[in-house]
C-alpha positions as CSV (number, residue, x, y, z in Angstrom):
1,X,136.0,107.7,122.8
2,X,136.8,103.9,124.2
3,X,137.7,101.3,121.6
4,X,135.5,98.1,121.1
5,X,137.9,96.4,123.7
6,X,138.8,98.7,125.7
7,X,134.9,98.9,126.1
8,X,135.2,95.5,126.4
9,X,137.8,95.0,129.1
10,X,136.6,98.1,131.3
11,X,132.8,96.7,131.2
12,X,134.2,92.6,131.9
13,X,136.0,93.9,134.9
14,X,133.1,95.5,136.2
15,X,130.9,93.0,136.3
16,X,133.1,90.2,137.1
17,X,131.8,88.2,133.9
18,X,134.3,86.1,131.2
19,X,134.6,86.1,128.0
20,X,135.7,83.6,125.3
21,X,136.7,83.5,121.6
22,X,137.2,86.9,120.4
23,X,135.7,88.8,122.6
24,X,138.0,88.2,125.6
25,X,140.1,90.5,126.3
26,X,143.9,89.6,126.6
27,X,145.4,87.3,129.4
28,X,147.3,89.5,131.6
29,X,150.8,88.2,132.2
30,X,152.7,88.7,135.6
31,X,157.0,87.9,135.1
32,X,158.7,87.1,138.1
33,X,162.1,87.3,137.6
34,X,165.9,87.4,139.1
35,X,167.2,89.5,136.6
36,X,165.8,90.8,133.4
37,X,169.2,91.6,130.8
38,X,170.1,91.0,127.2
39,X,170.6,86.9,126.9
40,X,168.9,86.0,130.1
41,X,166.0,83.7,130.3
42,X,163.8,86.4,131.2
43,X,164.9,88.7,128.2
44,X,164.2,85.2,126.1
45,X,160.7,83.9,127.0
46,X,159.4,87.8,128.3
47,X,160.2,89.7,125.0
48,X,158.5,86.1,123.5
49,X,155.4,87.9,125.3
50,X,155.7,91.5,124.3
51,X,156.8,91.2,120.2
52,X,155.6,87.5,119.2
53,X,157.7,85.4,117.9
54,X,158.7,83.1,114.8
55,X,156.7,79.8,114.5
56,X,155.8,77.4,111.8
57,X,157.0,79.8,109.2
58,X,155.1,82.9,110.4
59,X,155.2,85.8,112.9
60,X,153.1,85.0,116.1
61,X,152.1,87.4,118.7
62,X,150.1,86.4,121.5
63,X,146.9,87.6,122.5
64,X,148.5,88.7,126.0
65,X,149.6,91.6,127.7
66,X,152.3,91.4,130.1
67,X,151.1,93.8,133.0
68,X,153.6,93.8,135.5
69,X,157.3,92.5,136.7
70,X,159.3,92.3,139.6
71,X,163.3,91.6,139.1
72,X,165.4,90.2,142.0
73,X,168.6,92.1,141.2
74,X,169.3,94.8,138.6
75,X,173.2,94.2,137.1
76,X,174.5,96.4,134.6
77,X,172.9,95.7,131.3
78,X,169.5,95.9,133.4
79,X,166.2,95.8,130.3
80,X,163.1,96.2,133.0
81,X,163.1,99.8,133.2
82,X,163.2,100.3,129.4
83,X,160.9,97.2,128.7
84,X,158.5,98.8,131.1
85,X,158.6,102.1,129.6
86,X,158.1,100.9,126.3
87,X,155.2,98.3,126.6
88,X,153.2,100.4,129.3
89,X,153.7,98.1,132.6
90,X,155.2,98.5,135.8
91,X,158.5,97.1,137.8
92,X,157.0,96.5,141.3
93,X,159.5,96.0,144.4
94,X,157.5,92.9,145.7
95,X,155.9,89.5,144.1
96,X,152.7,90.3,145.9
97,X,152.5,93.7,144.2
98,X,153.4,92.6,140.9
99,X,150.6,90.0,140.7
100,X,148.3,92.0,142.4
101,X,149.3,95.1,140.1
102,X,149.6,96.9,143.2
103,X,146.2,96.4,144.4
104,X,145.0,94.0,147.1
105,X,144.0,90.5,145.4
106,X,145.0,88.9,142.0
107,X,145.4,90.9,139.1
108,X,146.7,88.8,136.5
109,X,145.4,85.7,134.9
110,X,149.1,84.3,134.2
111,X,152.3,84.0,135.5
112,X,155.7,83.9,134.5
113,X,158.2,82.4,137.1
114,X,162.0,83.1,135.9
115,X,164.8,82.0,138.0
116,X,167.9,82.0,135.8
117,X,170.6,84.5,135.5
118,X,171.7,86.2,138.7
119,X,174.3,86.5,141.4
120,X,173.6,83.7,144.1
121,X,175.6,81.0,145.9
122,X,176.0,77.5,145.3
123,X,175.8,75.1,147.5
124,X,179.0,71.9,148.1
125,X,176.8,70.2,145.7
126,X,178.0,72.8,143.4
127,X,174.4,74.0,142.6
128,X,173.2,77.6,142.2
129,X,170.5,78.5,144.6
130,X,168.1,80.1,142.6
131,X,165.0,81.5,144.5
132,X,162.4,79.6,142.2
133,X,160.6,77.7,145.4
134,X,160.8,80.9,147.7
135,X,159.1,83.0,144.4
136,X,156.6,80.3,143.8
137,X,155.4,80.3,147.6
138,X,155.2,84.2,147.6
139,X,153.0,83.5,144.2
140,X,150.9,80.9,145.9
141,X,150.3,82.9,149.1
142,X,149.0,85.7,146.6
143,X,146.4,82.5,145.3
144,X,145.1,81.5,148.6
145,X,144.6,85.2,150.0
146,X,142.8,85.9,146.6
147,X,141.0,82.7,146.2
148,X,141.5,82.3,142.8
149,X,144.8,80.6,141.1
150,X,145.8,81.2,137.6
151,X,148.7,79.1,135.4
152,X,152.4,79.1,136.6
153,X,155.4,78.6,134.5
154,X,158.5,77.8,136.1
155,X,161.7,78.2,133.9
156,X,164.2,75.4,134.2
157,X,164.3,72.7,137.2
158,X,161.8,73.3,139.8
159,X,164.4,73.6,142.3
160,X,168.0,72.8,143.8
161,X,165.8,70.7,146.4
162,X,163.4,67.3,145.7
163,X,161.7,68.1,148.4
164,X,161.3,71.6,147.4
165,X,160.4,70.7,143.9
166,X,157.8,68.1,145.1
167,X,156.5,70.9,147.3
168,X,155.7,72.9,144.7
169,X,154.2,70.3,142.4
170,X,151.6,69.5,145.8
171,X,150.6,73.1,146.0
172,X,149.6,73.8,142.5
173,X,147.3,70.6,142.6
174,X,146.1,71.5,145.6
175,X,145.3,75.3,144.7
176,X,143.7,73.6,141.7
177,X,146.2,75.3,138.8
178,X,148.0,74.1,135.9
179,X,151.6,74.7,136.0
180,X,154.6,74.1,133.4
181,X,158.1,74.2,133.9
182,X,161.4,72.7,132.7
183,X,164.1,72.8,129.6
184,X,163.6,74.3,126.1
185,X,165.6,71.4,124.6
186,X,162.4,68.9,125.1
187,X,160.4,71.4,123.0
188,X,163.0,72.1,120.2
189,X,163.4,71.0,116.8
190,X,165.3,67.5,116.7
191,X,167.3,66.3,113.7
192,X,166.2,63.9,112.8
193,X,162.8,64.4,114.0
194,X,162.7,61.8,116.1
195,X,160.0,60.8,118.4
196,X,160.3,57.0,120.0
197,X,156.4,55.2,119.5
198,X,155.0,55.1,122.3
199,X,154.9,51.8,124.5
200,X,158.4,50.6,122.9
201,X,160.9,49.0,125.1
202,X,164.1,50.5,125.1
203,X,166.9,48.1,125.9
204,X,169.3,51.3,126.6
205,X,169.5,54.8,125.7
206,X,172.6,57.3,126.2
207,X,172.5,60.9,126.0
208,X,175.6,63.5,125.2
209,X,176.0,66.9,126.3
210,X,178.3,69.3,127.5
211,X,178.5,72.8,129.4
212,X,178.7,73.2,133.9
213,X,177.2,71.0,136.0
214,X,173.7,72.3,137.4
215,X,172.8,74.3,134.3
216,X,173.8,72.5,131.6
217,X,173.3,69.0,132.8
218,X,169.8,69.6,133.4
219,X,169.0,70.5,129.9
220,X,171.0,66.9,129.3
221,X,168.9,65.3,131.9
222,X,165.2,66.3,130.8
223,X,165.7,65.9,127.0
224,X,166.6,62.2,127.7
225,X,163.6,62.1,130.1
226,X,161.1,63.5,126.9
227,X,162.6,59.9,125.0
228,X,162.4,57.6,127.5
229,X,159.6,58.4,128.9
230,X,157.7,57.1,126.3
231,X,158.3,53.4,126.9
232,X,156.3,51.1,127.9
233,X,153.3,52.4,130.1
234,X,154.7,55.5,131.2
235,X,157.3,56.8,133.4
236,X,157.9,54.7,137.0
237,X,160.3,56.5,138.4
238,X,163.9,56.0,139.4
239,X,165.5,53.5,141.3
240,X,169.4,54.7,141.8
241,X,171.8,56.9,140.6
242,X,175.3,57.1,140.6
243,X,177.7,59.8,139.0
244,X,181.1,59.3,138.4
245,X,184.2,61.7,136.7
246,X,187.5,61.2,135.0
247,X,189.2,58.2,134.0
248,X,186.6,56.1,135.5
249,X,184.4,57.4,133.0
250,X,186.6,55.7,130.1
251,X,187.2,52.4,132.3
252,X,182.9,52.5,132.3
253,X,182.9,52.4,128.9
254,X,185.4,49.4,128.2
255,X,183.7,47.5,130.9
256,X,180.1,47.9,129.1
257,X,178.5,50.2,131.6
258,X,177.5,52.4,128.6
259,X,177.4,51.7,125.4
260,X,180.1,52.8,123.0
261,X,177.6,52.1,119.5
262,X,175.1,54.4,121.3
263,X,177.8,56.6,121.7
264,X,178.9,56.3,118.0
265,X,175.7,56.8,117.2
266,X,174.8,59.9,119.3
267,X,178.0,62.1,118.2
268,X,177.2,61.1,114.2
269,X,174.1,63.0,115.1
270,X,176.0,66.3,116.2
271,X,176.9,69.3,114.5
272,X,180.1,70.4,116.5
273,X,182.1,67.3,116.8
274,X,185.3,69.4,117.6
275,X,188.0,66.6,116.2
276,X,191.5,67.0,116.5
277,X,191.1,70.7,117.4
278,X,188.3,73.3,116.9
279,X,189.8,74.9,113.6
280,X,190.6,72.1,112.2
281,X,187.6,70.0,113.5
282,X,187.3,67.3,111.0
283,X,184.4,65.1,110.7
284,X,186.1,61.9,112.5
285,X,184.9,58.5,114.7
286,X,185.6,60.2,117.9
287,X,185.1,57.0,120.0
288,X,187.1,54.3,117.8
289,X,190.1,56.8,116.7
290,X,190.5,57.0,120.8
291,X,190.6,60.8,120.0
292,X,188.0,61.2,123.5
293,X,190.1,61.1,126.2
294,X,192.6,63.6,124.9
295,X,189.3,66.1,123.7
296,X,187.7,65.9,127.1
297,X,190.0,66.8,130.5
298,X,187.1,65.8,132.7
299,X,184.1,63.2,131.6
300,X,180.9,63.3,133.5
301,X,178.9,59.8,133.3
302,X,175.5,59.8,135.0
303,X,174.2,56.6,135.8
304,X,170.2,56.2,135.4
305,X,168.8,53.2,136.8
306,X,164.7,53.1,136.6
307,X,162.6,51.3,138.4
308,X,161.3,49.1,135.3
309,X,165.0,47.8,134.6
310,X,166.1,50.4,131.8
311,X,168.9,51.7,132.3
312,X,169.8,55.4,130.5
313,X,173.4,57.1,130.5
314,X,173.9,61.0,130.3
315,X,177.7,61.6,129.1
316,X,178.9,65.2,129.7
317,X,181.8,66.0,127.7
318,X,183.3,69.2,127.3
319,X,185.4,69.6,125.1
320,X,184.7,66.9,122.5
321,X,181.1,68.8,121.1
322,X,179.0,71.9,121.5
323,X,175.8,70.7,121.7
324,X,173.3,67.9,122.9
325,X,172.5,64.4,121.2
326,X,170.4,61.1,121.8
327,X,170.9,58.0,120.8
328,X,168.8,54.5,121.7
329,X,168.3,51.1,121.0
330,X,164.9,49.5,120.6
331,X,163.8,46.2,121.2
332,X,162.9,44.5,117.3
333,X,164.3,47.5,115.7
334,X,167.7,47.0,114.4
335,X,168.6,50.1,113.5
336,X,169.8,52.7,116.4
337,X,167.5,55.2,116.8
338,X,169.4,58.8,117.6
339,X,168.8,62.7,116.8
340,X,169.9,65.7,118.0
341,X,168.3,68.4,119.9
342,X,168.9,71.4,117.8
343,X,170.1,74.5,119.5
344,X,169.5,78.1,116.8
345,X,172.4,80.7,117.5
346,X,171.8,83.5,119.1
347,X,170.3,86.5,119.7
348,X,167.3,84.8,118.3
349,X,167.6,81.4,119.5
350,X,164.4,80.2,117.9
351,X,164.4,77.1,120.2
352,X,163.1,79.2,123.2
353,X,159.8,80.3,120.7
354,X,159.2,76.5,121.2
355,X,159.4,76.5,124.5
356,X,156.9,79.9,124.4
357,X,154.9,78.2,122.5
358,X,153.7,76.1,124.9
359,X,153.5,78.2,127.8
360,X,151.1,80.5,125.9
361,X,148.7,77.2,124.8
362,X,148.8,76.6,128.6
363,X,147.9,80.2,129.4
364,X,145.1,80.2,126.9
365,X,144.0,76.5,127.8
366,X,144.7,76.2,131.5
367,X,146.0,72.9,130.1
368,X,149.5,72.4,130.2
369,X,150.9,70.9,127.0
370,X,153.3,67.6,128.9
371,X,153.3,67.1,132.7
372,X,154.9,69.1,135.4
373,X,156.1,65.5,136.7
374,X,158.3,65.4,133.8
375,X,160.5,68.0,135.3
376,X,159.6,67.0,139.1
377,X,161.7,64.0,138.1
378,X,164.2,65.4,136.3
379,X,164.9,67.8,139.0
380,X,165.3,64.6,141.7
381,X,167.5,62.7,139.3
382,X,170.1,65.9,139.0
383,X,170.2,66.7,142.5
384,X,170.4,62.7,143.9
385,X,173.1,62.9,140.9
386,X,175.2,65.7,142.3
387,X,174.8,63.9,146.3
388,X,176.5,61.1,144.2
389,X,179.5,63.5,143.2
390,X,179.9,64.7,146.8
391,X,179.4,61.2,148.2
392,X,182.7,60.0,146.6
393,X,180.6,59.0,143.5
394,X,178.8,56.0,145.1
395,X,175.8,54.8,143.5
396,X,172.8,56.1,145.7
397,X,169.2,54.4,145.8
398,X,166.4,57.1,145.3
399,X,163.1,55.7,146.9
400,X,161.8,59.1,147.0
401,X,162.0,59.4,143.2
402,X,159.1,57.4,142.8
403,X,157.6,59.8,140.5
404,X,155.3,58.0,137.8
405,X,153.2,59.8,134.9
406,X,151.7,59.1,131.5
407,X,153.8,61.4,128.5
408,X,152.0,63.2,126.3
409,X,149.7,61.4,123.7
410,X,151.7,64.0,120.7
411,X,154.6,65.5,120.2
412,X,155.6,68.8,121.9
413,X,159.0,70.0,119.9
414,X,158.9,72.2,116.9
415,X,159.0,70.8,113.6
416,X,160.7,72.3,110.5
C-alpha cells in the first residue's frame, strides 16, 4: 500500500500539477561534482543534503532528496558509491544523465554545482582550473533542451576566467533561473557580529588572511566584498588592482598604502595570532613589536581600488595567523570597526551549515538569499589580481569589472 506522499508524488508527476506547503513533495537535488571524498566540498555541503545539519541550536533536515550525482574523478577515499548506496540514488557517468536521472529531459528541481577538490592543472597565473564553467554549460544545455530551468549553486568563485564567470551570470538570467555561488566565510558567524549599516562611507577597510593563492585568497577576497559592499548606494565596481609580494609589502605599509591601525585592529580580532612561535604563541602587538616580518617569509598585499574612491586592502600572511579578520574605519564613527570571520574545526565545520543554509532557502524560494554579482566580482578582482602577480606586480586598470549591485537588505551569516 503507497504512503500519503508517495501517493502524492506518483499522482503530481502524472499530471504535471505543483504543489505547495505541505503537500509538495521534496525538491529533488542533482550534485555535480569533481570529486566526492571525506573533507571535500562536496562531502561538506552534499551530506548537508542527505542528514541535515546543526542551525540555530537545533537539528535541521531539509525537505529534499538528493536524487542523483555525477563525480569527475574518483581518488582513493572515494564516498559516491557508498553515499549512493545508502541514501537510494544513483552515480551517473554524465551531467546530462544525472540531471535528467537518466531519462530524456529535466528530472530534478535543484542543482548542486561542486568544483573543489580534484587533480587539475593550474595555469602561470597559478590558478587551478576547475571545470565549474564547462559543468554549468553542460547543466544549462540540459535547461534549454528541456525548457524548464531550476536553481544552480556554484561552490566557490564562478571561475578561473572573468569572462567565463560573467558568461555564466548572462545565461542564468537569460534562462530565467536563480543561481548562488561563492565562499562560506560571507555566511559564517563573525565575532563580533558585525555587520557595517548600510549606506556608511568607509574611508578604508583592510582584510587579513592566510593559506595558497587561488583558494584561500578568494575566501579573503569575498568576505571583504560582504562589508564593503554595504557603503554607500551599493557596489560600483572596481577600478584597478594591483598585487604585490615580499618586502615591498612592509615598504607599503610604512609609506601609508595600508593602514597599520586597521591592521592592529584586524589581528586583535583573531584567534591564532601565532607570536613568537606556535607553541609559545603569546598574545602580542604583532605590527608595533616588528614581530611580522620575521612570522611571515612571503606577504601578499592586494590592492583594491573601487570605482567610488574607497580603497580596501587584503593582507595574506602566512605564517603570522590561521584564520581570517576585518577591520574598517567609518566616516563619524571613531571607533574602528573589525570582527572576525569564524572558522569551527573540523569534521563538522559548522560554518559550511551556513552556507547550506542558504542554498536550501534558495532551492525552496527560487530566491537567492545575496546576489550572484557578489561573487561575479569577487571572481574578476582575484583573477585581474593574480594578472598583476605575473605582470611584475603592476597596478592594472579593470574597466571590465564594472559590476554594480544592491547588497542584501539583512544579514546572511549565522548568528550565535
Amino acid at each position: 500500500m503507497l504512503t500519503r506522499r508517495e501517493f502524492l508524488q506518483t499522482s503530481v508527476a502524472a499530471a504535471g500539477m505543483v504543489l505547495t506547503g505541505a503537500d509538495a513533495p521534496p525538491k529533488r537535488v542533482a550534485i555535480i561534482a569533481t570529486i566526492y571524498r571525506y573533507l571535500s566540498h562536496a562531502q561538506h555541503i552534499g551530506d548537508r543534503f542527505l542528514v541535515g545539519y546543526p542551525y540555530a541550536g537545533a537539528w535541521h533536515k531539509p525537505d529534499m532528496k538528493v536524487v542523483s550525482l555525477y563525480v569527475d574523478q574518483k581518488p582513493e577515499g572515494d564516498l559516491s558509491a557508498a553515499r549512493a548506496r545508502e541514501f537510494g540514488f544513483q552515480v551517473y557517468p554524465t551531467i546530462a544523465e544525472a540531471l535528467c536521472c537518466g531519462g530524456r529531459d529535466l528530472a530534478v528541481d535543484a542543482v548542486l554545482i561542486i568544483a573543489e577538490h580534484g587533480d587539475y592543472p593550474r595555469n602561470e597565473k597559478g590558478q587551478i582550473l576547475y571545470p565549474r564553467y564547462e559543468f554549468f554549460q553542460q547543466c544549462a544545455q540540459v535547461f534549454e533542451r528541456s525548457g524548464r530551468s531550476v536553481p544552480v549553486y556554484n561552490d566557490k568563485h564562478l571561475s578561473y576566467s572573468f569572462t567565463k564567470a560573467k558568461s555564466m551570470v548572462e545565461t542564468s538570467r537569460r534562462l530565467r533561473f536563480p543561481m548562488l555561488g561563492g565562499s562560506s566565510l560571507p555566511v559564517t558567524f563573525r565575532l563580533p557580529e558585525l555587520e557595517l549599516p548600510p549606506g556608511c562611507e568607509i574611508e578604508e577597510a583592510l582584510m587579513v588572511g592566510e593559506g595558497g593563492s587561488d583558494p584561500m585568497d578568494f575566501h579573503a577576497l569575498e568576505a571583504l566584498q560582504c562589508m564593503v559592499e554595504r557603503r554607500g548606494q551599493g557596489e560600483t565596481g572596481v577600478k584597478a588592482v594591483q598585487l604585490i609580494e615580499g618586502e615591498a609589502v612592509w615598504r607599503a605599509g610604512e609609506e601609508g598604502r595600508w593602514s597599520k591601525d586597521l591592521l592592529i585592529s584586524a589581528l586583535s580580532r583573531s584567534d591564532t595570532p601565532l607570536g613568537v612561535d606556535e607553541v609559545e604563541s603569546r598574545p602580542e602587538d604583532l605590527v608595533t613589536s616588528g614581530q611580522l616580518p620575521k612570522l611571515v617569509a612571503n606577504p601578499a598585499a592586494y590592492f583594491i581600488e573601487y570605482r567610488d574612491g574607497l580603497k580596501a586592502t587584503l593582507l595574506m600572511l602566512n605564517g603570522a595567523l590561521k584564520d581570517f579578520n576585518f577591520a574598517a574605519r567609518l566616516k563619524g564613527v571613531p571607533r574602528v570597526q573589525a570582527t572576525q570571520f569564524l572558522l569551527t574545526p573540523e569534521p563538522n565545520v559548522t560554518y559550511s551549515a551556513c552556507l547550506v543554509h542558504g542554498i536550501e532557502q534558495m532551492f525552496q524560494t527560487r530566491g537567492a538569499p545575496y546576489p550572484i554579482e557578489r561573487t561575479l566580482l569577487t571572481s574578476g578582482i582575484l583573477e585581474s589580481c593574480l594578472t598583476s602577480k605575473v605582470q611584475n606586480h603592476q597596478r592594472l586598470e579593470t574597466p571590465h569589472l564594472d559590476v554594480t549591485y544592491r547588497p542584501p537588505g539583512g544579514s546572511n551569516f549565522c548568528r550565535s
